[in-house]
C-alpha positions as CSV (number, residue, x, y, z in Angstrom):
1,X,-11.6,71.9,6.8
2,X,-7.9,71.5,5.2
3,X,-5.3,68.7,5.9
4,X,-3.4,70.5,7.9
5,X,-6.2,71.7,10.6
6,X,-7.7,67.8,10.6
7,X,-4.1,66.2,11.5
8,X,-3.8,68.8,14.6
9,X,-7.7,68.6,15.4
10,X,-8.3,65.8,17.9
11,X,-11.6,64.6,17.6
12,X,-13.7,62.3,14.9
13,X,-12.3,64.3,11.8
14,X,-8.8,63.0,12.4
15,X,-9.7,59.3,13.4
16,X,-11.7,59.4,10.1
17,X,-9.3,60.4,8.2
18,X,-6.5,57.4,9.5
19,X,-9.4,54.8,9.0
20,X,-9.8,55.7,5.7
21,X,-5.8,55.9,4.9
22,X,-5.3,52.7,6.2
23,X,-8.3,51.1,4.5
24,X,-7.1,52.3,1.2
25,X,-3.6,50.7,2.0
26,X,-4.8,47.7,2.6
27,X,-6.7,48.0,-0.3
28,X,-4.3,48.5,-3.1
29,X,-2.0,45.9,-1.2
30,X,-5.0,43.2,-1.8
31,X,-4.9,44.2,-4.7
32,X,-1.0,43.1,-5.5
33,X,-1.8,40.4,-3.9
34,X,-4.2,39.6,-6.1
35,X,-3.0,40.4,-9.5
36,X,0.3,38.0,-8.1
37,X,-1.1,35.0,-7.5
38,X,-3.4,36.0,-10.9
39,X,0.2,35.8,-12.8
40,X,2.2,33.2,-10.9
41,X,3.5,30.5,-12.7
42,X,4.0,27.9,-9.7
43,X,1.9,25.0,-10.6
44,X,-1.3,24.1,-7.8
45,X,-1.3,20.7,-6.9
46,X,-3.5,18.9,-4.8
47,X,-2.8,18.7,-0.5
48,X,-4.3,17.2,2.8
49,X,-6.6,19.6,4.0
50,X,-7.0,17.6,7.2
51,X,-5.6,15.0,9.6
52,X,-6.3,11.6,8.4
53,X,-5.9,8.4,9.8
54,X,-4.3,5.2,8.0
55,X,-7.3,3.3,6.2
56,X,-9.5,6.2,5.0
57,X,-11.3,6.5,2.2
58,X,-10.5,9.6,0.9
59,X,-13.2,12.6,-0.3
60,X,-13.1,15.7,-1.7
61,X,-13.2,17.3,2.0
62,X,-9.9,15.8,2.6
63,X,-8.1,17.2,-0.1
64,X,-7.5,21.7,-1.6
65,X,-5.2,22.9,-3.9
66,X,-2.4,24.7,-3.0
67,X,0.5,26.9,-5.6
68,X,3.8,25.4,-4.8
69,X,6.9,26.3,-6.0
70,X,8.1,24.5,-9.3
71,X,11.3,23.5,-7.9
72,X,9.5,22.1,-4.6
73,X,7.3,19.8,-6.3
74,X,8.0,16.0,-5.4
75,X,7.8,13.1,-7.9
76,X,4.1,11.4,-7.9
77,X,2.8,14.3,-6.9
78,X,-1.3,14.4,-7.5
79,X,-2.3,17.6,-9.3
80,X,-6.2,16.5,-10.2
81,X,-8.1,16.2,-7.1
82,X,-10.6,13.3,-8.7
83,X,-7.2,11.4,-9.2
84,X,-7.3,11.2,-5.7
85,X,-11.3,10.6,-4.4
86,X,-11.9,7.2,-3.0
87,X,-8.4,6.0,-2.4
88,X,-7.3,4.3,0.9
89,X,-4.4,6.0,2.8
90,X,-1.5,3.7,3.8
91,X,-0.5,6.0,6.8
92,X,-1.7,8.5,8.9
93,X,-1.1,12.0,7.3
94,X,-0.7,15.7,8.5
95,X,-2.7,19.0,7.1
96,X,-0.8,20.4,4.3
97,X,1.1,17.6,3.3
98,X,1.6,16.9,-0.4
99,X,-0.4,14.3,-2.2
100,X,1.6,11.8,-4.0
101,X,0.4,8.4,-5.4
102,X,2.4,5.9,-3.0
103,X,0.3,8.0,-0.2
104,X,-2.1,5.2,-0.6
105,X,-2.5,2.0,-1.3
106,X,-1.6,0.5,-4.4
107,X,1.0,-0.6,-6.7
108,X,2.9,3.0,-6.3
109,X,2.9,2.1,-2.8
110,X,4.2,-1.3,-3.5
111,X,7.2,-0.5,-6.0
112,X,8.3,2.0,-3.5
113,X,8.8,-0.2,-0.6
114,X,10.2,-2.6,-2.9
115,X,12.8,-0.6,-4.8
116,X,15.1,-1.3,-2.1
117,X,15.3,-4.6,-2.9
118,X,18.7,-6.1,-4.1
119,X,17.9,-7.1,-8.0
120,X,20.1,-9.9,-7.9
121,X,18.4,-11.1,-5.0
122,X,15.0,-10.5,-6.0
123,X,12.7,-12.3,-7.3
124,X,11.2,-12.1,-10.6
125,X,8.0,-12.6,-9.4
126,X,5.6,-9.3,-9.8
127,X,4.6,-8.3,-6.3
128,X,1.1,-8.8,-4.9
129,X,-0.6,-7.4,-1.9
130,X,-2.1,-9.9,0.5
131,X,-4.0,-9.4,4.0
132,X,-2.8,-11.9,6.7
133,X,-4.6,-12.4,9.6
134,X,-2.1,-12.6,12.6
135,X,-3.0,-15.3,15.2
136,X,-1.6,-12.7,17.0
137,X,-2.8,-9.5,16.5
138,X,-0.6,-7.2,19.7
139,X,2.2,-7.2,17.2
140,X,0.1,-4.9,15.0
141,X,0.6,-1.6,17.0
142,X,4.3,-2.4,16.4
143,X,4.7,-3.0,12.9
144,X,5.1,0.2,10.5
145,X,4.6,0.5,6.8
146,X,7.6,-0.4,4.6
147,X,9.0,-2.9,7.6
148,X,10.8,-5.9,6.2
149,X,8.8,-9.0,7.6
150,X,8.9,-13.1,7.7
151,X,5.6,-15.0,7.9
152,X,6.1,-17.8,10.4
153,X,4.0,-20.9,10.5
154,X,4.2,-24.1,12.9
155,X,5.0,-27.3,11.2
156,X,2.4,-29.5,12.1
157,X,4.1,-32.9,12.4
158,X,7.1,-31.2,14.3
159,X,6.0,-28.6,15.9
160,X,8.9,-26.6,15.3
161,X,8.4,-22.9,13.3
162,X,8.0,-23.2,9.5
163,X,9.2,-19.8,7.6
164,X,6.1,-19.5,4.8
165,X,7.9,-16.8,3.2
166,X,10.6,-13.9,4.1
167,X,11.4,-10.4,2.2
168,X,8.3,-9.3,2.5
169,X,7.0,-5.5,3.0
170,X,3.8,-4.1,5.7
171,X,2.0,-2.0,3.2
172,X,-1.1,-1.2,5.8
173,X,-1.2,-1.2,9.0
174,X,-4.7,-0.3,10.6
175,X,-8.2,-0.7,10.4
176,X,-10.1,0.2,7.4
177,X,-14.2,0.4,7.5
178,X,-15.5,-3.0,8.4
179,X,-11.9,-4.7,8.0
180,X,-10.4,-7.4,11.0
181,X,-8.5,-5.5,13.6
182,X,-6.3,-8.7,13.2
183,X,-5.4,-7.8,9.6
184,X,-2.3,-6.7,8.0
185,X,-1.8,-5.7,4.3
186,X,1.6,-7.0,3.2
187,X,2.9,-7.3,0.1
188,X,4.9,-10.3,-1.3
189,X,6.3,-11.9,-5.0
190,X,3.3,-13.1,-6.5
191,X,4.7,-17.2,-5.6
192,X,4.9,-16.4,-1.8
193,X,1.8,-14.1,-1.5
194,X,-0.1,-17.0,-2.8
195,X,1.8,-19.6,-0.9
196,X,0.6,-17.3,2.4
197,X,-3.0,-16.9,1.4
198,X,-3.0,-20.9,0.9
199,X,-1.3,-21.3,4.3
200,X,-3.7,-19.0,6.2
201,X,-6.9,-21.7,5.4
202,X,-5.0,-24.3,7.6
203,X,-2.8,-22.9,10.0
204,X,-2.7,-19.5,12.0
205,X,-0.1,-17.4,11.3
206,X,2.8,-15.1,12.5
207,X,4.9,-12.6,11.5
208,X,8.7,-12.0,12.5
209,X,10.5,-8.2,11.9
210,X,13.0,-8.3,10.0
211,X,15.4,-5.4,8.2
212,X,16.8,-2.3,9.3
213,X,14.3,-1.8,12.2
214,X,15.7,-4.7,13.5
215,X,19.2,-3.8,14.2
């Protein structure tokens, strides 16, 4: 049986002949496809393969590698999935997002929440991360990483509200495994961060917002 009698020949002979047609279109366009992404040049780096909450310790089911376009790649971002196993995330994160190093915590996280700092005002003082229990804790829901905060404690002779130290930055907000639900990670100069951690043995402690949320 030619061509020309199968195409005007209802019946199995012509349905055949369509499925296989179409199966080797698809065929040769797989294979394009294929030899494509065999020859791209965009660099793979590595992405969230998953929701995840703020606190999680990340694994290698979290994360997959993904071609992005060269001139689409941010700064920090994580191309070596290992880089990123066993990290804590700062903030809940979506599937597909990119995975850069101030993603979690750390002192990536910490220089960019602080590089919009005034220099002349700042302090010298390297910044340290420090968890602060909150006497308390319904703030928490409210507070976001990267707000600007004051840590407030009552003089004790007075009475009145003693300000521990100001200018500092939320770095986590959330539970991680096992951690106080009361608990904030905030970071501070190295001379206030210890001057809160020695404030926190005698005297609960607050926190004020502060910054642009404020206004």
């Amino acid at each position: 049986m030619n061509l020309k009698t199968t195409l005007t020949t209802p019946g199995w002979h012509r349905t055949l002949l369509l499925r296989r047609a179409l199966a080797a279109t698809l065929l040769i366009v797989a294979g394009f496809l294929f030899a494509g992404s065999l020859i791209s040049t965009d660099p793979r780096v590595v992405v969230f393969s998953r929701d995840i909450p703020a606190g999680t310790e990340i694994t290698d089911q979290d994360l997959e590698l993904r071609r992005i376009p060269a001139d689409l790649v941010p700064d920090q971002v994580i191309r070596i999935p290992e880089e990123a196993l066993g990290r804590i995330t700062a903030s809940s994160v979506t599937a597909g997002e990119w995975v850069t190093a101030p993603r979690f915590v750390g002192t990536e996280l910490v220089s960019s929440l602080t590089d919009d700092i005034d220099p002349a005002a700042a302090s010298t003082d390297p910044f340290n991360m420090v968890p602060l229990k909150l006497a308390d804790p319904s703030i928490i829901p409210l507070l976001l990483p990267g707000d600007t905060i004051s840590v407030i404690s009552q003089n004790p002779d007075t009475g009145l509200p003693a300000t521990i130290a100001s200018g500092g930055k939320v770095v986590l907000v959330g539970d991680t495994a096992g951690a106080d639900p009361a608990t904030v990670l905030i970071a501070l100069p190295q001379t206030d961060a210890a001057a809160v951690a020695a404030a926190a043995l005698n005297s609960p402690l607050a926190v004020v917002l502060t910054g642009d949320r404020t206004g």
